[in-house]
Backbone bond lengths (Angstrom), bond angles and torsions (degrees), N, CA, C in turn:
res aa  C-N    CA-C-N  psi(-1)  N-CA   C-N-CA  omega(-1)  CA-C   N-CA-C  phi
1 X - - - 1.450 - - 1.524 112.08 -
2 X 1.711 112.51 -44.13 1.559 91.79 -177.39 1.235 121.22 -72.90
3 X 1.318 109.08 -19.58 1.702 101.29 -176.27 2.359 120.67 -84.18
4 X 1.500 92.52 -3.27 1.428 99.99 144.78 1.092 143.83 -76.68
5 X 1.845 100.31 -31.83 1.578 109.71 172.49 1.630 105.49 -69.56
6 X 1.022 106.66 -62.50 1.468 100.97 -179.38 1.729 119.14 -49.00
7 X 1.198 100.93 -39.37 1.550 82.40 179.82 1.185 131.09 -66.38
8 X 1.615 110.37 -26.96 1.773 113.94 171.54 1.821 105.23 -80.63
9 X 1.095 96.04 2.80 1.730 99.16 173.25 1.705 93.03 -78.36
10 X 1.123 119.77 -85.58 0.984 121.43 170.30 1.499 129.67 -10.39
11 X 1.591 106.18 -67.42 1.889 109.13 177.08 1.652 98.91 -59.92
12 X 0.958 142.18 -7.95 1.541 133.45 -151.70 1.594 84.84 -110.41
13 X 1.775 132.88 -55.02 0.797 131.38 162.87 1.615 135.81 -49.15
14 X 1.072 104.10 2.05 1.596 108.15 -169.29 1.967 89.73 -119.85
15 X 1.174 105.56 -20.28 1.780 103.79 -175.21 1.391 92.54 -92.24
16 X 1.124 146.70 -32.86 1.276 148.19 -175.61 1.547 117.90 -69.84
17 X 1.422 116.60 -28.52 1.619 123.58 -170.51 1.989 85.05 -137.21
18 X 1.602 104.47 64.73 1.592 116.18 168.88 1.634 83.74 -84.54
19 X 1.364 118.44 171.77 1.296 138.63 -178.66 1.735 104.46 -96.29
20 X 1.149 100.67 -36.50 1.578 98.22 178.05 1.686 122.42 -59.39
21 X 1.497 98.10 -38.96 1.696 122.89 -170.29 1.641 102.22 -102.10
22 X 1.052 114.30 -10.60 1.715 108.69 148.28 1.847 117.96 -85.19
23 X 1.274 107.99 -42.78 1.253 111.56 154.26 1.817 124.48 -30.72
24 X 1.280 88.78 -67.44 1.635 95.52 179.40 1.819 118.43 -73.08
25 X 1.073 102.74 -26.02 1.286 115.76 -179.42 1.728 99.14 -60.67
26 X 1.155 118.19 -50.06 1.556 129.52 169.63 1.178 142.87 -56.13
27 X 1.311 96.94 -26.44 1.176 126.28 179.76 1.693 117.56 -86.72
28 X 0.942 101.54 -42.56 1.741 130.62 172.97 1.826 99.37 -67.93
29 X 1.122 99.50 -50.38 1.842 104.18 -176.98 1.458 118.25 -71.40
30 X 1.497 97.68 -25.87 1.775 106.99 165.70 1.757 103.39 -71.34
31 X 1.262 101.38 -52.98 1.471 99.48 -179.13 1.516 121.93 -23.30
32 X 1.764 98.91 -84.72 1.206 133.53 170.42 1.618 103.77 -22.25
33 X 1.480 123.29 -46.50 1.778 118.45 -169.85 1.341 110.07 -87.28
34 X 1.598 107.81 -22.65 2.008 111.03 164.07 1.542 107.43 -64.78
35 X 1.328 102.03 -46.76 1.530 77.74 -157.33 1.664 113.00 -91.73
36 X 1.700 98.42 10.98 1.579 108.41 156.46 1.626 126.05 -79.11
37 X 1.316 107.29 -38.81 1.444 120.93 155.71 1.319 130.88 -52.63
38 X 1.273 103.68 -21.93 1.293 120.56 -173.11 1.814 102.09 -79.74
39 X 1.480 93.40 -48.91 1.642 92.31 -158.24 1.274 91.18 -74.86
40 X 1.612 132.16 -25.47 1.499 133.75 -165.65 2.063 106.92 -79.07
41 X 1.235 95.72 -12.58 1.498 102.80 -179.88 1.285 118.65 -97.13
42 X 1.329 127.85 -32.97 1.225 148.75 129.96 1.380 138.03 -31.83
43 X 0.798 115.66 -40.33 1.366 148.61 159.55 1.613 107.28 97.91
44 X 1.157 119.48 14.22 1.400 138.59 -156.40 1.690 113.61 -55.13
45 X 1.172 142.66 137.15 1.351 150.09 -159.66 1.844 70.00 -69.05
46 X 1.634 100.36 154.65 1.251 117.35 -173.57 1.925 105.94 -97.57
47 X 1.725 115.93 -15.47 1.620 129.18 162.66 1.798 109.29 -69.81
48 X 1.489 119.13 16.56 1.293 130.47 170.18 1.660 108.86 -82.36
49 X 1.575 91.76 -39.31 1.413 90.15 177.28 1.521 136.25 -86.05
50 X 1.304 98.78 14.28 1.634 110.27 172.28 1.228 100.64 -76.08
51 X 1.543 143.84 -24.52 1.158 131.19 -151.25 1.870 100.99 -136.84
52 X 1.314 97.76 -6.29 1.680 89.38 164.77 1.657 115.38 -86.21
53 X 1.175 134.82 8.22 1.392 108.67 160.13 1.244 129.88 -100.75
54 X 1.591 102.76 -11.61 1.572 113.41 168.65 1.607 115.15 -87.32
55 X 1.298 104.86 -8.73 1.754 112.71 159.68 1.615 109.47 -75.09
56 X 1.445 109.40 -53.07 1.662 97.51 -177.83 1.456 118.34 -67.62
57 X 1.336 123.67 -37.16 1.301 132.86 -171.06 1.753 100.38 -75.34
58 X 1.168 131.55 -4.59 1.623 134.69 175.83 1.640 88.06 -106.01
59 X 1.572 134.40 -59.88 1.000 90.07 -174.29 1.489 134.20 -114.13
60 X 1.631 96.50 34.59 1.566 109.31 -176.68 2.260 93.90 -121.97
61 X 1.333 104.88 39.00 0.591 114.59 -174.06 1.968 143.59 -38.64
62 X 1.838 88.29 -23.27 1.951 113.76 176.05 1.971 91.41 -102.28
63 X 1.177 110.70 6.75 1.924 96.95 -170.95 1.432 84.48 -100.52
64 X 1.337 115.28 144.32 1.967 134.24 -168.65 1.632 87.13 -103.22
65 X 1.120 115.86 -3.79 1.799 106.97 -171.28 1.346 112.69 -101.97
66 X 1.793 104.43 -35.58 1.338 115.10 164.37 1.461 108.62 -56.47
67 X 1.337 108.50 -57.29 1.901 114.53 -177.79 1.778 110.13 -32.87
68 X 1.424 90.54 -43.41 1.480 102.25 -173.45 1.708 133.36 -96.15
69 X 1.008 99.39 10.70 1.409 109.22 166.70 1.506 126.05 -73.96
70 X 1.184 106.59 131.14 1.648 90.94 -170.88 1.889 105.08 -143.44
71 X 1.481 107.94 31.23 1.159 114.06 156.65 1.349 136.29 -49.81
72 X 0.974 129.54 127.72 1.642 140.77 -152.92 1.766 111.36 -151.45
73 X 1.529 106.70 174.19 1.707 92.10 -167.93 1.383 103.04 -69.48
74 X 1.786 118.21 -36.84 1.353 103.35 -169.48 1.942 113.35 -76.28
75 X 0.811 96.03 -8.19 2.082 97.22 169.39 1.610 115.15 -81.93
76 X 1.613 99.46 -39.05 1.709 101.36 166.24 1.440 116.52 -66.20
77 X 1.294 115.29 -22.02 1.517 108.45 -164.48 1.646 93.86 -81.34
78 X 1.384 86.96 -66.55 1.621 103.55 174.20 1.785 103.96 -9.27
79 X 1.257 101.90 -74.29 1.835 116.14 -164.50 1.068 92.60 -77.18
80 X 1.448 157.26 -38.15 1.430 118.64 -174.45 1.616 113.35 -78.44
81 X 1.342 104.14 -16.96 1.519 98.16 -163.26 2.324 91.45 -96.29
82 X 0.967 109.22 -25.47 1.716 93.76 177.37 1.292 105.80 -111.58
83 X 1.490 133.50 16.34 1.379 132.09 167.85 1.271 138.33 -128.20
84 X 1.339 99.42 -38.71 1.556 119.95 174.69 1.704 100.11 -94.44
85 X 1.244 130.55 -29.35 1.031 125.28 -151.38 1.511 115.16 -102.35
86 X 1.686 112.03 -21.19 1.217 131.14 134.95 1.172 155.53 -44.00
87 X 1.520 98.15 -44.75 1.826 110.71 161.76 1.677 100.55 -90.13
88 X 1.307 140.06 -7.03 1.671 138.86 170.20 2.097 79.27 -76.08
89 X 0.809 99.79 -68.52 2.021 83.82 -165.20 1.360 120.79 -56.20
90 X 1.466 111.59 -10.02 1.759 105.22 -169.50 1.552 100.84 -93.00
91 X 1.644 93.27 -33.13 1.806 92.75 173.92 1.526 130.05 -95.07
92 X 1.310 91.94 23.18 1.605 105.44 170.12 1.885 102.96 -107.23
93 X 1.523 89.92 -45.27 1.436 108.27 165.37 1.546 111.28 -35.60
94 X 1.376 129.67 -45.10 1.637 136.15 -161.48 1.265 89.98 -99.88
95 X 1.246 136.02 -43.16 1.518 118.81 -166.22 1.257 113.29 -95.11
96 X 1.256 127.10 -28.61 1.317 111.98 147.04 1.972 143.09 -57.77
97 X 1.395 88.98 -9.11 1.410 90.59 156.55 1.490 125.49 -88.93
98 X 1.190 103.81 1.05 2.163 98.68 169.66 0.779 97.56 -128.46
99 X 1.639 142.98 25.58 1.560 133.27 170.88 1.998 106.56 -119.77
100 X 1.224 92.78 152.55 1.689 88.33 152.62 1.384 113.39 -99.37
101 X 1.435 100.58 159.75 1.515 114.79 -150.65 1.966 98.33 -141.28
102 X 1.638 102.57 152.46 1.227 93.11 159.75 1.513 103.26 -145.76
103 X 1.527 127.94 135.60 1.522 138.30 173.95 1.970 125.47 -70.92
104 X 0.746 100.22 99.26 1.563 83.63 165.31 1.656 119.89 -110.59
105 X 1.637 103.71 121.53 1.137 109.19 177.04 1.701 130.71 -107.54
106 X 1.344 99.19 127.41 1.850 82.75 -176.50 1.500 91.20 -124.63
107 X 1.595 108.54 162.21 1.402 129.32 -174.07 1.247 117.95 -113.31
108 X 1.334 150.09 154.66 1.733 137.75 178.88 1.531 104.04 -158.93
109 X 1.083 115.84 127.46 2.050 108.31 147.85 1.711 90.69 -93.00
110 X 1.538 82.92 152.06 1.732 97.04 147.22 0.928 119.57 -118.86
111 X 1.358 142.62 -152.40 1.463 142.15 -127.16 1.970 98.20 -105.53
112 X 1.447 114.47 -15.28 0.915 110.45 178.20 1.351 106.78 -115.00
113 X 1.365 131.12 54.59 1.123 136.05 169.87 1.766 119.13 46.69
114 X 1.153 77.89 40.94 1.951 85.45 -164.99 2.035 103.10 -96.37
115 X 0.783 120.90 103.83 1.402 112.50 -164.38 1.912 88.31 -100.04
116 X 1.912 84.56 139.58 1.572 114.77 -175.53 1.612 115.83 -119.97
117 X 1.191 135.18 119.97 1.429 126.77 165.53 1.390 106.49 -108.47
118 X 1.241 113.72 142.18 1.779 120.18 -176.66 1.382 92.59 -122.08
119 X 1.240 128.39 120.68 1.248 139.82 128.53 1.617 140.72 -61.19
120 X 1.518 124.24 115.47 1.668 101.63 -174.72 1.527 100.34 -126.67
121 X 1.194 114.23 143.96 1.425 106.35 170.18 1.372 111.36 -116.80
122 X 1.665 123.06 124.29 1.052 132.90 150.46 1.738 132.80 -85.26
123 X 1.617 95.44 124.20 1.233 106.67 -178.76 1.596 109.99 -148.08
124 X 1.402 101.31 171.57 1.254 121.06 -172.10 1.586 125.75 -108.44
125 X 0.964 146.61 119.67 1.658 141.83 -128.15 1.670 86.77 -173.12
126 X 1.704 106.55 94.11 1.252 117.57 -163.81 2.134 78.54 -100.57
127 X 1.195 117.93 43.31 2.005 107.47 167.69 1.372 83.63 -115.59
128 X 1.165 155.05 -17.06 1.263 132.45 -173.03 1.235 127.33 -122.71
């Protein structure tokens, strides 16, 4: 018996990590961080993305990547705030160490006692 279990362990494992469906799997995951970048560049309400994958998949209708996208607000939020939003601080992080820089900070409650500090850093980045 164990050496049956294992072996359909195995065939199940070898259909699961096919090259084609890792392919697409990748492809779909690139997706998913464009069209998070997208809304984060845009500045676009992040409830945009409930309804952009059933827009691409209607009109990218023969693409298997469009089919497969399944970005939503909580996957956009997700990725801008632990992916995109991480490598934006490490490379502000590096260039602000050979530049001069200046901060402006302002503070606020609003009406529900919710206290906010905004930090901005201005700098100068003579590569672009």
């Amino acid at each position: 018996k164990k050496k049956q279990i294992r072996k359909k362990t195995a065939e199940f494992s070898i259909v699961k990590t096919g090259k084609e469906r890792t392919n697409l799997d990748v492809a779909t995951k690139g997706a998913d961080l464009y069209i998070s970048a997208f809304v984060t560049e845009h500045n676009l309400p992040f409830t945009v993305t409930e309804h952009i994958p059933q827009l691409l998949s209607k009109v990218c209708c023969d693409s298997e990547i469009a089919k497969k996208i399944k970005c939503s607000r909580t996957k956009t939020t997700s990725i801008v705030k632990n992916v995109i939003g991480k490598l934006s601080s490490q490379n502000a992080h590096e260039i602000l160490k050979s530049v001069k820089f200046s901060l402006i900070i302002d503070e606020s409650t609003d009406l529900s006692t919710t206290k906010h500090l905004v930090i901005i850093c201005r700098y100068f980045d003579g590569k672009q």
